[in-house]
Structure formats: C-alpha cells, structure tokens
GUDREN-860441 format. One record per residue: x, y, z of N, C-alpha, C in turn. Coordinates in steps of 0.1 Angstrom, whole numbers. Layout:
BEGIN
+-------+-------+-------+-------+-------+-------+-------+-------+-------+
:   n.X :   n.Y :   n.Z :  ca.X :  ca.Y :  ca.Z :   c.X :   c.Y :   c.Z :
+-------+-------+-------+-------+-------+-------+-------+-------+-------+
:     X :     Y :     Z :     X :     Y :     Z :     X :     Y :     Z :
...
+-------+-------+-------+-------+-------+-------+-------+-------+-------+
//
This chain:
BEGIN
+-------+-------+-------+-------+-------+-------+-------+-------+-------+
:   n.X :   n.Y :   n.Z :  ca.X :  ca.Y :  ca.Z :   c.X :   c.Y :   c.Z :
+-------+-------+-------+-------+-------+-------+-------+-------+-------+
:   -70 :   -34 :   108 :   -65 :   -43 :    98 :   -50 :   -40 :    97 :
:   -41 :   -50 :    94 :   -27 :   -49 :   100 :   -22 :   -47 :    83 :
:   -15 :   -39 :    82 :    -6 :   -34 :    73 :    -4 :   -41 :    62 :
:    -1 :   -55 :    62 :     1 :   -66 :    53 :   -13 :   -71 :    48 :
:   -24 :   -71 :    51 :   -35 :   -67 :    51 :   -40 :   -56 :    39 :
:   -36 :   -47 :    41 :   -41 :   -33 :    36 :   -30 :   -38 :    23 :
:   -19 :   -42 :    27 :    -6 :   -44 :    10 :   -14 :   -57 :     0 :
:   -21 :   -65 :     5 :   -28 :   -73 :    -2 :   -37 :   -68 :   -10 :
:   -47 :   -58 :    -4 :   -60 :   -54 :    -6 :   -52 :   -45 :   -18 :
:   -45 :   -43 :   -19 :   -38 :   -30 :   -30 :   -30 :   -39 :   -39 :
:   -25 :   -48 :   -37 :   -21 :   -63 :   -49 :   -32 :   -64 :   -54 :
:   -42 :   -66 :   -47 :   -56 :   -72 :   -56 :   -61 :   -63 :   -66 :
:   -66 :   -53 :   -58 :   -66 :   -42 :   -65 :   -64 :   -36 :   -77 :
:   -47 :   -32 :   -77 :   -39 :   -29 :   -92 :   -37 :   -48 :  -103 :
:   -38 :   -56 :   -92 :   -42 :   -69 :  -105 :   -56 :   -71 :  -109 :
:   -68 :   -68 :  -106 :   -78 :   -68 :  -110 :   -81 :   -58 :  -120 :
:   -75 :   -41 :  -117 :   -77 :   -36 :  -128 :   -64 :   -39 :  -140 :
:   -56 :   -45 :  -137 :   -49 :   -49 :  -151 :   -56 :   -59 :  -156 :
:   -61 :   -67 :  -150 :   -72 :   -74 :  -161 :   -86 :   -70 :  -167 :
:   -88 :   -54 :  -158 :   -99 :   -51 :  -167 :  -113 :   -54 :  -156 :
:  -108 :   -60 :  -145 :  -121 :   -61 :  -137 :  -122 :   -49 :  -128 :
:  -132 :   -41 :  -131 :  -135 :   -29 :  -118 :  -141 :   -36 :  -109 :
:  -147 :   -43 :  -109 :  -157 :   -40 :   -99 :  -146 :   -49 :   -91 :
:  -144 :   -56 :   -93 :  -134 :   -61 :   -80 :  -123 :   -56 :   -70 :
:  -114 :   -44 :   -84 :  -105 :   -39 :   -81 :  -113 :   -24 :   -74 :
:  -125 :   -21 :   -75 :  -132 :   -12 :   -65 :  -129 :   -19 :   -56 :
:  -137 :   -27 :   -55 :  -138 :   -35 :   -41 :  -125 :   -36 :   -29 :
:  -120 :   -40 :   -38 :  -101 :   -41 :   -32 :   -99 :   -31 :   -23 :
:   -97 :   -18 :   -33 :   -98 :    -4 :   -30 :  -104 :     3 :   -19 :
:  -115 :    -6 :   -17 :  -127 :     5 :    -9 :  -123 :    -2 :     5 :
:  -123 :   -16 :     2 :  -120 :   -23 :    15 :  -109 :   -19 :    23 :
:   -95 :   -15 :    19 :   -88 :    -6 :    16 :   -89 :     3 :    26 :
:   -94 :    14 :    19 :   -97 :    28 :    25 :  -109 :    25 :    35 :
:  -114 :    16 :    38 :  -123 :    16 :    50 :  -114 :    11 :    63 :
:  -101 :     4 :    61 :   -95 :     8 :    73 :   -83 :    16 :    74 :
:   -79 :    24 :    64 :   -68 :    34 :    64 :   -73 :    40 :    48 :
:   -62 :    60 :    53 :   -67 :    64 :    38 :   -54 :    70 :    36 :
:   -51 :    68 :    23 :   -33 :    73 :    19 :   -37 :    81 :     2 :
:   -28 :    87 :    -4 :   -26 :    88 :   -18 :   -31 :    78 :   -22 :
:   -24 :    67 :   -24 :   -21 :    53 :   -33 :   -34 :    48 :   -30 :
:   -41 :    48 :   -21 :   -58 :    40 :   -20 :   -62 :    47 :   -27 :
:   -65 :    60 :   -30 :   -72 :    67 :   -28 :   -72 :    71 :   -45 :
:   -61 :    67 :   -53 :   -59 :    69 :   -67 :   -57 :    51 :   -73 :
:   -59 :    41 :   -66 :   -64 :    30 :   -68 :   -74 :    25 :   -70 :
:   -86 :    37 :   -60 :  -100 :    35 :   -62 :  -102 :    47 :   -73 :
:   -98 :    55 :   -73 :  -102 :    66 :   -85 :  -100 :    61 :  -102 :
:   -88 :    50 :  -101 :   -90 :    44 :  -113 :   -98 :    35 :  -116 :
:   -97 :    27 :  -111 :  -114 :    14 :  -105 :  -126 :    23 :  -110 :
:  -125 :    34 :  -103 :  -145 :    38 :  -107 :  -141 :    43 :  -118 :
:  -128 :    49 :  -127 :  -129 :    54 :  -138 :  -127 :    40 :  -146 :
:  -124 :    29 :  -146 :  -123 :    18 :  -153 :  -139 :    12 :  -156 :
:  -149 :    16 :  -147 :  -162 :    11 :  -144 :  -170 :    21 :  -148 :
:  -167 :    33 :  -155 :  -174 :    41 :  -163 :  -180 :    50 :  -149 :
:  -175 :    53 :  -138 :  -181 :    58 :  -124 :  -170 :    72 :  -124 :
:  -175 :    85 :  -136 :  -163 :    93 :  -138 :  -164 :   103 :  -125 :
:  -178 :   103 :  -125 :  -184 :   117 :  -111 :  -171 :   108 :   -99 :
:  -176 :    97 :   -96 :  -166 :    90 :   -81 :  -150 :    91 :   -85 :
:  -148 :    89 :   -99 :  -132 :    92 :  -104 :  -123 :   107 :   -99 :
:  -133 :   115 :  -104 :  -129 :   126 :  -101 :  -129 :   130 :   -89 :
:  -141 :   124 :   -79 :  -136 :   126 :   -64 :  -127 :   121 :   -57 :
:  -126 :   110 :   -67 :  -114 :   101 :   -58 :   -98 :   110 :   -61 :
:  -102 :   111 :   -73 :   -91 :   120 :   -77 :   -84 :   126 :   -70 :
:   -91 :   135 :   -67 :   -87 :   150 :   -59 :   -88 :   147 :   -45 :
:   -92 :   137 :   -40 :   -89 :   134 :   -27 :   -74 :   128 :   -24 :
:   -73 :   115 :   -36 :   -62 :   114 :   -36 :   -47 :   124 :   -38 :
:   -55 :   135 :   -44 :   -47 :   148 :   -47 :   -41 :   150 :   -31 :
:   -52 :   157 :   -24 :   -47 :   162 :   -13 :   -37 :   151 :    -4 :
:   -44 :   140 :    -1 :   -36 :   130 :     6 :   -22 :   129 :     0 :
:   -17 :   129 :   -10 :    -8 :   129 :   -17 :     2 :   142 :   -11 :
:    -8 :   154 :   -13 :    -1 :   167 :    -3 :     4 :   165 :     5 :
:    -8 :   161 :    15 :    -5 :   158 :    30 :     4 :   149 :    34 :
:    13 :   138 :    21 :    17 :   127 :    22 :    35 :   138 :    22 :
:    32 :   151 :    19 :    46 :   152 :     8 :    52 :   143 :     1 :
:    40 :   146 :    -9 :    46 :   136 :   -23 :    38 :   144 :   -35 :
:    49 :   156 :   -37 :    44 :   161 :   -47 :    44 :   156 :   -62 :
:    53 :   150 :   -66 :    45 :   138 :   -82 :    39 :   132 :   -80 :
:    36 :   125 :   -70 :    22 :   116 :   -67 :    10 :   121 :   -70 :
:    13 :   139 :   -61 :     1 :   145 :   -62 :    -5 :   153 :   -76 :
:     9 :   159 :   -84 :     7 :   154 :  -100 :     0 :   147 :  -104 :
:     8 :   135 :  -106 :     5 :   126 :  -112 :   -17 :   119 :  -113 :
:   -15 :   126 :   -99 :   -34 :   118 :   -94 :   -35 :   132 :   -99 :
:   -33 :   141 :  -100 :   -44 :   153 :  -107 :   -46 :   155 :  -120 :
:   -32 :   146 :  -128 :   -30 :   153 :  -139 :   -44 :   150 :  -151 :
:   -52 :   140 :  -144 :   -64 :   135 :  -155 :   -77 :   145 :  -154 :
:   -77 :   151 :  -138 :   -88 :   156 :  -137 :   -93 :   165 :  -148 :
:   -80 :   171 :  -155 :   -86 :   186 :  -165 :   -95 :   176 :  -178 :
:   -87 :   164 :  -180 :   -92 :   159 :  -194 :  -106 :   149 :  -189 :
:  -111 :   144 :  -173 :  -122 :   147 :  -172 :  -132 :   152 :  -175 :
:  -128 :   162 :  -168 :  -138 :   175 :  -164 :  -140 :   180 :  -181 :
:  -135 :   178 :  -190 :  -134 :   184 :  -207 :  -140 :   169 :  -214 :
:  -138 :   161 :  -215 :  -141 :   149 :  -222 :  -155 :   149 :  -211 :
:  -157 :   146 :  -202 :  -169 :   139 :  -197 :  -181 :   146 :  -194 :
:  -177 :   164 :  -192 :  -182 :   171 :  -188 :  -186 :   182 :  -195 :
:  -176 :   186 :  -205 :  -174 :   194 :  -217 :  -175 :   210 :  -207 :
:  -170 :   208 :  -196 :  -163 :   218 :  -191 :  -150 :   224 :  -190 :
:  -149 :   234 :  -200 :  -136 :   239 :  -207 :  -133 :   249 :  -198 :
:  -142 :   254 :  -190 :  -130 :   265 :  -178 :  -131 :   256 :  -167 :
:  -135 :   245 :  -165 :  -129 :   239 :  -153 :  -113 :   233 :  -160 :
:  -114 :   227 :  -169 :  -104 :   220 :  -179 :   -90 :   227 :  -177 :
:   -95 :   243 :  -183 :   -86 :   253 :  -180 :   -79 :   263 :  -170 :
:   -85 :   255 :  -159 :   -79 :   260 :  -142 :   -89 :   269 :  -144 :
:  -100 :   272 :  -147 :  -108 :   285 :  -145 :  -120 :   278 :  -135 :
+-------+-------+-------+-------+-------+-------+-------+-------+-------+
//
C-alpha cells in the first residue's frame, strides 16, 4: 500500500474517532497497520479500541505503540502513548502496583 494510502487510512481514522465512531476508526487503524507498523498506527488503534470500551486491546496497543515510538526515536511520542497505561491498569483493573511501576 503506497504511503498516501496509509495517510488516508490515518485521516479516517483520527476523523472517525472525533466523531465518536470506533468501530470505524478501528477499522481505519487496523487496515493501517496491516500494511505498515509505526508509533502513530499503533496509538490510533489503541485509542479506537479504548473508545469502543476494548481496554485489554488498548493497553496492548498501547505499549506496542510505546516501543515503536522507541524504536521511532521519539521519546514524547513514546510518553505521551504510555502516559494512560498506569490510569488503565488502576481504573479498569484496580491494579495499584502495576499503576505504580510495581
């Protein structure tokens, strides 16, 4: 899939969840990452499944997007996609030493 391609699928995406549609802006997302995987897919789809009440896939997507974000050197990026995981893992899970880096 050609580049401008993949920038569409990620327009759709962050406009479908500003209207509140997951399931589409999953869709976007996954289509997405089925032919490339970056930070920015990868925390496009982690908000989508967290928009669609899908927190277990949020949180994976999360931290995948974490690392990619690493691997991207883009350490605020990589912030920025981690910074929800603790209030996950505590709100959805009521896991207070994961919450707490423990």
């Amino acid at each position: 899939m050609a580049t401008g391609a993949i920038e569409a699928l990620i327009d759709e995406g962050h406009g479908a969840f500003e209207r509140g549609d997951a399931d589409a802006s999953r869709r976007a997302f996954a289509a997405a990452l089925a032919e490339s995987e970056s930070g920015e897919l990868f925390e496009g789809f982690a908000r989508a499944l967290y928009l669609a009440g899908d927190y277990r896939g949020s949180i994976e997507a999360h931290e995948r997007g974490f690392a990619a974000y690493k691997d991207e050197g883009d350490p605020l990026s990589a912030a920025r996609t981690a910074r929800i995981l603790p209030w996950l893992h505590l709100n959805v899970y009521g896991a207070f030493a994961v919450a707490a880096g423990g």
